[in-house]
C-alpha positions in Angstrom: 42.1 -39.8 31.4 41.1 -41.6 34.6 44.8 -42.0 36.4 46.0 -38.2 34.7 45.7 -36.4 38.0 45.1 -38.6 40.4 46.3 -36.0 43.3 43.4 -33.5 42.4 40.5 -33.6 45.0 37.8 -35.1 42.7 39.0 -38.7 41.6 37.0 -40.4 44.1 33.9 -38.3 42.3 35.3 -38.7 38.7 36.3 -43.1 39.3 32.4 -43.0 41.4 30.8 -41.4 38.1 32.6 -43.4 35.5 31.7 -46.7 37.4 28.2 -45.5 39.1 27.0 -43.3 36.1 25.2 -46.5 34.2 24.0 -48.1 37.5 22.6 -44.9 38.8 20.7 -44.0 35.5 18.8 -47.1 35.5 18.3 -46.8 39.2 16.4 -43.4 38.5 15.1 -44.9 35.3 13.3 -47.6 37.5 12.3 -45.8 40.4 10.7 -43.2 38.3 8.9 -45.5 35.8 7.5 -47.0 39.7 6.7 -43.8 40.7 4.5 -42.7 37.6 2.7 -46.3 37.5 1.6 -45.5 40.8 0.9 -42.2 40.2 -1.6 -43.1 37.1 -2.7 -46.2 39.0 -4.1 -43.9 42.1 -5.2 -40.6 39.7 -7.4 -44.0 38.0 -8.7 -45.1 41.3 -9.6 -41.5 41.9 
């Protein structure tokens, strides 16, 4: 599936998704779990 067509115009995307997919979900997973700790830390201080 990942060398089928490899002349299309979307194997950079498709090899960038398959490799990046985990790595970028925990990157969002984190960064948003940062962003509502500081979110509930300031609406506290308020």
């Amino acid at each position: 599936m990942r060398n089928a067509n490899p002349r299309r115009h979307y194997p950079t995307a498709q090899v960038a998704s398959s490799f990046g997919s985990a790595q970028s979900a925990r990157i969002i997973l984190g960064t948003w779990m940062i962003v509502v700790a500081v979110l509930s830390l300031w609406l506290a201080t308020l």
